[in-house]
DRENDO-1510 file (C-alpha; in Angstrom, 1 decimal, always signed):
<recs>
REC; n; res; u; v; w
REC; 1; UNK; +262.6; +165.7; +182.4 .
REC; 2; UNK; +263.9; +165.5; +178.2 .
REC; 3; UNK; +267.0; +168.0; +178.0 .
REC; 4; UNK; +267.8; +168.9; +174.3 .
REC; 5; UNK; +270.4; +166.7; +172.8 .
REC; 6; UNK; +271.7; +169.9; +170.8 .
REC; 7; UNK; +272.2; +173.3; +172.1 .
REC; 8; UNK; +273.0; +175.7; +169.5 .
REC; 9; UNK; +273.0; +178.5; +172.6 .
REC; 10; UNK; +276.7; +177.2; +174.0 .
REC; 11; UNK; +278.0; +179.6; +170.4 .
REC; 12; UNK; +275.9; +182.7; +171.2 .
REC; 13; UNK; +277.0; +182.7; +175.0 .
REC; 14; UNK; +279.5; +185.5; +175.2 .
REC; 15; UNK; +281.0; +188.4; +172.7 .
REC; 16; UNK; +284.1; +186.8; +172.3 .
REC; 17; UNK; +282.5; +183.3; +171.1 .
REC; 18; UNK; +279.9; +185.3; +169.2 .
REC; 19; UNK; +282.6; +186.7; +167.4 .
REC; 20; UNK; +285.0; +183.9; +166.9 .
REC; 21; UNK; +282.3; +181.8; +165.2 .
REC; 22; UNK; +280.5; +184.2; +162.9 .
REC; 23; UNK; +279.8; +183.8; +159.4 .
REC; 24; UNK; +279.9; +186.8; +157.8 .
REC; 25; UNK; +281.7; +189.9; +158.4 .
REC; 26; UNK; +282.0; +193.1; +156.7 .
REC; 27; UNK; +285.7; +195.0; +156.5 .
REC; 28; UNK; +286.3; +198.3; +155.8 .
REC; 29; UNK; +288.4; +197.5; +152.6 .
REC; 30; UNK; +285.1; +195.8; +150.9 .
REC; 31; UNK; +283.4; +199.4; +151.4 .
REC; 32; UNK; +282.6; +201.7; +148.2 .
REC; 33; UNK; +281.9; +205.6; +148.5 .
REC; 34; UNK; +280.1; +207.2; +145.9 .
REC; 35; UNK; +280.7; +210.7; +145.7 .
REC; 36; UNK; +279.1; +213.7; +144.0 .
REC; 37; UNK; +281.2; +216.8; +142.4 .
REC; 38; UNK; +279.5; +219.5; +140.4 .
REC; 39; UNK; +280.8; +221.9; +138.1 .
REC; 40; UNK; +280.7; +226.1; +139.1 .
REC; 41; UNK; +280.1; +225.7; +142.9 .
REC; 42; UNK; +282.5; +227.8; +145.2 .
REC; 43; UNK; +281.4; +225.5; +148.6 .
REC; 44; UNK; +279.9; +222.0; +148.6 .
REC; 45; UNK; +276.3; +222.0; +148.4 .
REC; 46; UNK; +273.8; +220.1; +150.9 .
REC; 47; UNK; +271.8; +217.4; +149.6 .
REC; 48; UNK; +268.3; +217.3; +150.9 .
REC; 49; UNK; +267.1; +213.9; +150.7 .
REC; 50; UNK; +270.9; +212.9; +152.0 .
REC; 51; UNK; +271.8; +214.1; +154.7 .
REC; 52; UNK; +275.3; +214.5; +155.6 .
REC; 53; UNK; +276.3; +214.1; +151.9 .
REC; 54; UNK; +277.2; +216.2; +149.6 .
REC; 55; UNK; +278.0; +218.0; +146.6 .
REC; 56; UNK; +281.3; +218.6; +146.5 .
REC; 57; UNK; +283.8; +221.3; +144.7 .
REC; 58; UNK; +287.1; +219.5; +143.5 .
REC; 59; UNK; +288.9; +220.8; +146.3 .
REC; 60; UNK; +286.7; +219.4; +149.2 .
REC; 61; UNK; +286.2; +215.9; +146.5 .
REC; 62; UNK; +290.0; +215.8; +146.8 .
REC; 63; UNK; +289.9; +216.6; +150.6 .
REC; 64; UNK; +286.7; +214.2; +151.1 .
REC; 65; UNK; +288.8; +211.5; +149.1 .
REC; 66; UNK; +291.3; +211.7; +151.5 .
REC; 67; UNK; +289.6; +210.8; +154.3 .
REC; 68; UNK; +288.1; +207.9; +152.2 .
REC; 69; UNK; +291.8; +206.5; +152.3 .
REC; 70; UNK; +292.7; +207.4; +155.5 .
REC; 71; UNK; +289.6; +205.5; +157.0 .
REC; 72; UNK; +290.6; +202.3; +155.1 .
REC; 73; UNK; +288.2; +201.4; +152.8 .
REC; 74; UNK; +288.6; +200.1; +149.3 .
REC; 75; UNK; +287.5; +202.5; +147.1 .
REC; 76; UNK; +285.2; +205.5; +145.5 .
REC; 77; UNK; +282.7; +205.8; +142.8 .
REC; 78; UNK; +283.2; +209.7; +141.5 .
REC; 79; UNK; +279.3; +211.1; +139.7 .
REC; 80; UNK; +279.7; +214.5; +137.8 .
REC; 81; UNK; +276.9; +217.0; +137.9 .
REC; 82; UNK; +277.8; +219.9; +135.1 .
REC; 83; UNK; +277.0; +223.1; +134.8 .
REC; 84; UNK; +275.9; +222.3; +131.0 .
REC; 85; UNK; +274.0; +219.4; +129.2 .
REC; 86; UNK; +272.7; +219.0; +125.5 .
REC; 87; UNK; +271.0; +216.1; +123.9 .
REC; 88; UNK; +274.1; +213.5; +123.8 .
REC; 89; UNK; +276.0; +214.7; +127.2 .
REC; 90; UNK; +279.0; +216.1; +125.5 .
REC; 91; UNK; +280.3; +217.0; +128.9 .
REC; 92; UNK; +281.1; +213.3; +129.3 .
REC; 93; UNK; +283.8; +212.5; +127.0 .
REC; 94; UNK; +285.4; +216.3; +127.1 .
REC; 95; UNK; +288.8; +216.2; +128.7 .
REC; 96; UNK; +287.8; +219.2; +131.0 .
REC; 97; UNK; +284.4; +217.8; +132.0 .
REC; 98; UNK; +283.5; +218.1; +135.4 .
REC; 99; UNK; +283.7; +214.2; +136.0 .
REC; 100; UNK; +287.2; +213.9; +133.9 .
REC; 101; UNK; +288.5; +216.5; +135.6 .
REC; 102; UNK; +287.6; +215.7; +139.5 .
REC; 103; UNK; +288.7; +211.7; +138.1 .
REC; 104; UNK; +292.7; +213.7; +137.6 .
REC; 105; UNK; +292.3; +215.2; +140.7 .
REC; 106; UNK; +291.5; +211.9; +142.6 .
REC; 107; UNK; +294.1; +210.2; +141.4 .
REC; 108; UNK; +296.7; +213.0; +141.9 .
REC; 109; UNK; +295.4; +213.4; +146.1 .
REC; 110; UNK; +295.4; +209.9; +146.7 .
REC; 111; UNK; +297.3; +207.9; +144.1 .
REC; 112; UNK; +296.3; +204.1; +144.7 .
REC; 113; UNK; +295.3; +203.8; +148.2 .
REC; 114; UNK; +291.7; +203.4; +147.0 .
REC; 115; UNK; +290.4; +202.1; +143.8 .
REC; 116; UNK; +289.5; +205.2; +142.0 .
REC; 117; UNK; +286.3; +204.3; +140.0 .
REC; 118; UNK; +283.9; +206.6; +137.6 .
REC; 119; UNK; +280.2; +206.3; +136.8 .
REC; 120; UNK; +280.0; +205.4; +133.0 .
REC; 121; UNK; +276.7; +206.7; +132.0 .
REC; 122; UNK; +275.7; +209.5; +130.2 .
REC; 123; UNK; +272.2; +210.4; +132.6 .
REC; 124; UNK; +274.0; +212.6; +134.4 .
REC; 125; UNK; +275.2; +215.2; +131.3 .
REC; 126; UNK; +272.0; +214.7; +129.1 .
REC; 127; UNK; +269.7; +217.6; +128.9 .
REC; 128; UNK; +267.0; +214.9; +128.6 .
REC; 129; UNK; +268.2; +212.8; +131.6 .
REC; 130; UNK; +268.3; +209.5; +130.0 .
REC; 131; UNK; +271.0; +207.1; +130.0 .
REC; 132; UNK; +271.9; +207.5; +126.5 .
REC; 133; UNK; +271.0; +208.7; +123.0 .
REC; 134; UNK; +267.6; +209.3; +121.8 .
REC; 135; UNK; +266.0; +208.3; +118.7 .
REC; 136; UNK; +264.1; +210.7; +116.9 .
REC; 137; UNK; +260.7; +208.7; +118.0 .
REC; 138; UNK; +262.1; +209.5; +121.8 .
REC; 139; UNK; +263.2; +205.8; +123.1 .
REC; 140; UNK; +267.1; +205.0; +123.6 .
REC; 141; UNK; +268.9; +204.4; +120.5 .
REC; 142; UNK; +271.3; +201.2; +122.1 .
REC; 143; UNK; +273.9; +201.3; +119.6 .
REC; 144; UNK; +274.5; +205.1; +118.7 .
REC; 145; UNK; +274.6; +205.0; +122.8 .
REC; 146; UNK; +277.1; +202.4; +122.8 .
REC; 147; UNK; +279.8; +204.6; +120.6 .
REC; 148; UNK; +279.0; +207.9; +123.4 .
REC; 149; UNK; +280.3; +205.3; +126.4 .
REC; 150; UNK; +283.3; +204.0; +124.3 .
REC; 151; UNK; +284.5; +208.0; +124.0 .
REC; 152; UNK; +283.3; +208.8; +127.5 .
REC; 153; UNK; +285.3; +205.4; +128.7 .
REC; 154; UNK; +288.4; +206.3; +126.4 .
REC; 155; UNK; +288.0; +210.0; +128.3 .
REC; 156; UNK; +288.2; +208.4; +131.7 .
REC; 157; UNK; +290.6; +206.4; +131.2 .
REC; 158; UNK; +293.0; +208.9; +129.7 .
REC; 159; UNK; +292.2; +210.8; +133.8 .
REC; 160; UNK; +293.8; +208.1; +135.2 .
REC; 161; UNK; +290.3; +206.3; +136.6 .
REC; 162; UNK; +291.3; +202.8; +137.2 .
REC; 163; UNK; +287.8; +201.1; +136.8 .
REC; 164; UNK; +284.5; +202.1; +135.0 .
REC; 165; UNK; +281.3; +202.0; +136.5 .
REC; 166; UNK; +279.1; +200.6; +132.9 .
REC; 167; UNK; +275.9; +201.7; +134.2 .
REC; 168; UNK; +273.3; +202.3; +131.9 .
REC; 169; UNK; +271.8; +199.3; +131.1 .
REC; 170; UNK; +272.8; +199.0; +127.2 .
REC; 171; UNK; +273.0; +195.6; +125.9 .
REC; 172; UNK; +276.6; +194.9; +124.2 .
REC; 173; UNK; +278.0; +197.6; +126.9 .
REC; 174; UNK; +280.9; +196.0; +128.0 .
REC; 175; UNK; +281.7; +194.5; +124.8 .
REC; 176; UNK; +281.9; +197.8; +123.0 .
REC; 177; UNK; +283.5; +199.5; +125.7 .
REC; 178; UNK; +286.1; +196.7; +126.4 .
REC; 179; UNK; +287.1; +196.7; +122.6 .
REC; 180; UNK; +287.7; +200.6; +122.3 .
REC; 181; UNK; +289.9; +200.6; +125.7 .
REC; 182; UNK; +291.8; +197.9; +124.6 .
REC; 183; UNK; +292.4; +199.0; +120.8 .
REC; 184; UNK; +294.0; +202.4; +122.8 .
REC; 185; UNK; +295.9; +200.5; +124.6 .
REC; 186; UNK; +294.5; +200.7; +128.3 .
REC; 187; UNK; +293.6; +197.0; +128.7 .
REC; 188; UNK; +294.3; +196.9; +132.5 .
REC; 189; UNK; +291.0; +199.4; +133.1 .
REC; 190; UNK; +289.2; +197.1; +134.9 .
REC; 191; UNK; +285.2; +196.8; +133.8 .
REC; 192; UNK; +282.2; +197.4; +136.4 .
REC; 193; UNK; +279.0; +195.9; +134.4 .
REC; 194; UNK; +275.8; +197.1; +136.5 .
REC; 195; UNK; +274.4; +194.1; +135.6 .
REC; 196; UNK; +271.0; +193.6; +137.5 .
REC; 197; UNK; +270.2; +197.3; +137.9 .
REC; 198; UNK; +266.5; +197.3; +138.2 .
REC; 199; UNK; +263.9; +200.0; +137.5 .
REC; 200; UNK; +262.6; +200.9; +140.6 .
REC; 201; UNK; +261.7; +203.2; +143.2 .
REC; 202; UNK; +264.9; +203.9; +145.7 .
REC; 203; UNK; +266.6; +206.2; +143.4 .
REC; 204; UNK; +264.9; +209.1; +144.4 .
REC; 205; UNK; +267.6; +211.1; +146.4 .
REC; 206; UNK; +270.3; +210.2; +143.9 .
REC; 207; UNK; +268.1; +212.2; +141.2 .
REC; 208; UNK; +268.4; +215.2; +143.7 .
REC; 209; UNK; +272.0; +214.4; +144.0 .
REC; 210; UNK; +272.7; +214.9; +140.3 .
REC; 211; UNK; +270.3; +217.5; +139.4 .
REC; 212; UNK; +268.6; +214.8; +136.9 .
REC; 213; UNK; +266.8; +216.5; +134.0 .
REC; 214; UNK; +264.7; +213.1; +133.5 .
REC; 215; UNK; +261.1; +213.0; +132.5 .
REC; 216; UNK; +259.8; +209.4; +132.3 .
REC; 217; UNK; +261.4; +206.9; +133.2 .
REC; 218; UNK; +264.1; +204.1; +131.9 .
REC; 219; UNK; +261.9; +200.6; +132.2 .
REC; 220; UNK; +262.9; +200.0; +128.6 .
REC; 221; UNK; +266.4; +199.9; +129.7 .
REC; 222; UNK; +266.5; +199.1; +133.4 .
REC; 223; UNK; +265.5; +195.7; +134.6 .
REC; 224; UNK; +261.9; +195.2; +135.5 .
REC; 225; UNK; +261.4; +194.3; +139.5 .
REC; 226; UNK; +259.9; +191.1; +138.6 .
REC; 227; UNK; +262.4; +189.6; +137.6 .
REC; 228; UNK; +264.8; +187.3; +138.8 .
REC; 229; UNK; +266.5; +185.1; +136.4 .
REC; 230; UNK; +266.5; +188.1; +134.3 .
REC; 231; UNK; +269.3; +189.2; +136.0 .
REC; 232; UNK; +271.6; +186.2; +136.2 .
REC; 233; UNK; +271.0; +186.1; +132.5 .
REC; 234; UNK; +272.5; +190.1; +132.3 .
REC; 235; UNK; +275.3; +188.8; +134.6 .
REC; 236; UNK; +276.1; +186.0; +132.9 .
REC; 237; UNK; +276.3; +188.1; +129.4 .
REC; 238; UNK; +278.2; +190.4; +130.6 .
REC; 239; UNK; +281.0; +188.3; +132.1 .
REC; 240; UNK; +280.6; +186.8; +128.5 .
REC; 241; UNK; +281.6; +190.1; +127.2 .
REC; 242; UNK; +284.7; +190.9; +129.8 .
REC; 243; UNK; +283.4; +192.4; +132.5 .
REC; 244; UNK; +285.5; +192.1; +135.9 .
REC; 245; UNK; +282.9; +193.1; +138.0 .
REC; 246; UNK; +279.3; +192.1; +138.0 .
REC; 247; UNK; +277.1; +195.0; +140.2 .
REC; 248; UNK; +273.4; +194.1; +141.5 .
REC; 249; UNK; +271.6; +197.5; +142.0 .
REC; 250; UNK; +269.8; +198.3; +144.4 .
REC; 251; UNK; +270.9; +196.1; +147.1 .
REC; 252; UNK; +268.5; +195.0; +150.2 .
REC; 253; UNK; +265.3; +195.0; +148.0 .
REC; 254; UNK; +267.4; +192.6; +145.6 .
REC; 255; UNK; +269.2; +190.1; +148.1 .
REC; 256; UNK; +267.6; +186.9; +146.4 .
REC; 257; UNK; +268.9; +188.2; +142.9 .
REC; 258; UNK; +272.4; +189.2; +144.6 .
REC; 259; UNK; +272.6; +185.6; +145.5 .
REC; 260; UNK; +271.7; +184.0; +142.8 .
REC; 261; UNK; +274.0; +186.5; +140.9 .
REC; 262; UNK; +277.0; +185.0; +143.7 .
REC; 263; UNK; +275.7; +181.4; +142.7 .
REC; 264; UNK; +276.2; +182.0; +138.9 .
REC; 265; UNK; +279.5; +183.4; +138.1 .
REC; 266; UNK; +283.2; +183.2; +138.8 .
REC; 267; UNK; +283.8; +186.9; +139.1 .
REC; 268; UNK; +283.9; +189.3; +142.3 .
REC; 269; UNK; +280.1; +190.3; +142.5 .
REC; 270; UNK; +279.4; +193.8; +144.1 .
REC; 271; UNK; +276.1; +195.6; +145.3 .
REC; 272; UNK; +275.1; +199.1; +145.5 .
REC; 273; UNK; +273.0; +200.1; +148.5 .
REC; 274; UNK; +271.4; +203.1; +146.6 .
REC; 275; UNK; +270.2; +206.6; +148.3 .
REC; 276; UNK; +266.8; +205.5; +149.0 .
REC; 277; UNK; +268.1; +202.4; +151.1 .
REC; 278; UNK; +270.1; +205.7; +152.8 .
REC; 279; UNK; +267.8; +208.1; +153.0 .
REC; 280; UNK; +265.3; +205.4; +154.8 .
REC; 281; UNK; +267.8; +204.1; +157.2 .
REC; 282; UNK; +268.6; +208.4; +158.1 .
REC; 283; UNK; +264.6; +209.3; +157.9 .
REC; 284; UNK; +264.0; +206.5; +160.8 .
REC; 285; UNK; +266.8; +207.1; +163.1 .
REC; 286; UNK; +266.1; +210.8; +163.0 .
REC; 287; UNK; +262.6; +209.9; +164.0 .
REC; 288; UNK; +263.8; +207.0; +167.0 .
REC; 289; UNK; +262.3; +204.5; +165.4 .
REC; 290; UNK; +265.4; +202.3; +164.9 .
REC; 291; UNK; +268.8; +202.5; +166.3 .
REC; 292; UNK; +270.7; +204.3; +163.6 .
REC; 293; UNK; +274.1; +202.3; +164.4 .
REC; 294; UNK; +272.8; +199.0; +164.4 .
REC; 295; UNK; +270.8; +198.9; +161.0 .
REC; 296; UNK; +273.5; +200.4; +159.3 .
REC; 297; UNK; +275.9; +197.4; +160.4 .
REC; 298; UNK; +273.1; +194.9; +159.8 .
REC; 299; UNK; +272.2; +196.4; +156.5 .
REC; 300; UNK; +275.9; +196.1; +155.3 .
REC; 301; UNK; +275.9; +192.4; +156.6 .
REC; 302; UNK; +272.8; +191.3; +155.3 .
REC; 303; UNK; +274.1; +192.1; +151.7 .
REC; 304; UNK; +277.5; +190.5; +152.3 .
REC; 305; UNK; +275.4; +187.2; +153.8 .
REC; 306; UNK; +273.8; +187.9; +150.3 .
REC; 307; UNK; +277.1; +187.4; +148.1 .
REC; 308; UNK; +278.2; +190.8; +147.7 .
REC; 309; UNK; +282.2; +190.5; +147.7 .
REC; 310; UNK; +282.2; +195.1; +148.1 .
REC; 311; UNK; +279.3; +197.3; +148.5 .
REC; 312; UNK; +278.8; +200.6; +147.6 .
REC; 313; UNK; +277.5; +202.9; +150.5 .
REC; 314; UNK; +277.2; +206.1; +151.3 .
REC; 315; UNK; +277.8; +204.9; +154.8 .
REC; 316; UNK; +281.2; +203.3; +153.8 .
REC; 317; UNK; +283.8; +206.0; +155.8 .
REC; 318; UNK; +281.3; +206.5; +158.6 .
REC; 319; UNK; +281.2; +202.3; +158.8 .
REC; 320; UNK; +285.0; +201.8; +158.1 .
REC; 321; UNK; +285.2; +203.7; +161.8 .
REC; 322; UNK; +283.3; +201.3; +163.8 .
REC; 323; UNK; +284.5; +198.4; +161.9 .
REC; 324; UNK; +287.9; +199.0; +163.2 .
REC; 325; UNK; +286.3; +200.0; +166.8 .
</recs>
């Protein structure tokens, strides 16, 4: 009889050796939460198409963020959802905007035992739903957009949120945003480019989550699905321009672009596993179809395998739990 020569089994024989000799692990501290707050609500609000998260009031965000802290993990992304909007999303860059506001509150529950972060975007506060100005022909005007996210950044900053989440796609972002913190002296905000954020189709439940007003879409902005070296190429500009943080968005649909992304640059690279990725992981559980514990854990591996130095999830306190089990 020929025996095998290697045996590749003898380091998948027992828990312990499984453990000792694996690649890739996931820690609670690499773990984002994104969280909603909404302006005029007395209790939190259900989301649908999330279940088991939430929009919050600023007293259960501040209870919520608590919890984020006391379950270990590194950080959490703060979305506003206001009561008004008007063409340029004045609510953004107003002091007692809902997302400025809950951003002070944060910081004042939890100090610096998690990275406070906020979404710099103007979607969320525009009564058209798009990520930034309009033109009078309807498409995004780039640089009258670029001047709303320097005052929205300089209004985030002044709430005491220690990194900005630059997501809406504009080219010269984090240029123009890096220059107007700097000139007002907050040059240790740290810069989150969403770098590769693609136009796709798994952002659903996060439209729910924010009340989006959008009619469209934003493939003139957002990176077409296509594309791979197209978003090294964003990366790689927008390190060029400062950023600390390059972002790949979605996550699991993107792994070969998160990779590439690692391959390419010399900053921490980060990856957002978006409500759809959520909301399919919670749909099949619910129905038995997978075991809910178990693709959770291998989803959150599979995109650190990928490169991702932190991930944002919606699973992240939830996770943090059995990571430390």
């Amino acid at each position: 009889m020929s025996f095998p020569v290697h045996r590749p089994r003898r380091l998948r024989q027992s828990p312990a050796v499984r453990r000792l000799v694996r690649e890739t692990a996931v820690h609670p501290a690499q773990l984002v939460l994104p969280m909603f707050v909404r302006e005029g609500i007395t209790e939190p609000v259900p989301i649908s198409s999330m279940p088991g998260v939430v929009q919050h009031t600023i007293d259960s965000l501040r209870r919520a963020a608590a919890e984020a802290a006391a379950s270990g993990i590194g950080g959490v992304m703060l979305f506003g959802v206001p009561e008004e909007r008007d063409a340029t999303g004045s609510g953004a860059d107003d002091p007692r905007g809902i997302l400025n506001v809950a951003a002070a509150a944060v910081v004042a529950e939890v100090g610096d035992a998690v990275v406070v972060q906020t979404d710099l975007c103007l979607d969320e506060f525009t009564d058209h739903g798009h990520c930034g100005v309009l033109a009078p022909d309807g498409s995004v005007d780039n640089d009258a957009t670029l001047e709303r996210y320097a005052s929205m950044g300089l209004a985030q900053a002044r709430a005491g949120s220690a990194m900005l989440g630059l997501s809406g796609m504009m080219d010269g972002q984090v240029g123009f945003v890096r220059a107007a913190l700097d000139a007002e002296g907050f040059t240790e905000t740290i810069l989150l480019a969403y770098s590769a954020k693609y136009a796709g189709a798994f952002y659903g439940p996060f439209r729910e989550a924010v009340d989006s007003q959008l009619k469209g879409d934003r493939r003139t902005y957002q990176l077409d699905p296509g594309n791979g070296r197209e978003g090294v190429r964003e990366a790689l500009l927008d390190v060029e321009e400062g950023a600390d943080i390059v972002m790949v968005k979605p996550a699991m649909p993107y792994l070969d672009v998160l990779a590439e992304v690692r391959a390419s640059v010399d900053v921490p690279v980060w990856a957002y596993q978006v409500s759809g990725e959520f909301a399919m992981i919670e749909a099949a559980a619910d129905n038995g179809w997978i075991d809910r514990r178990g693709a959770i854990l291998e989803s959150l591996t599979a995109i650190r395998r990928a490169g991702a130095d932190a991930i944002l999830t919606y699973f992240a306190v939830e996770a943090a739990a059995w990571l430390r089990a």
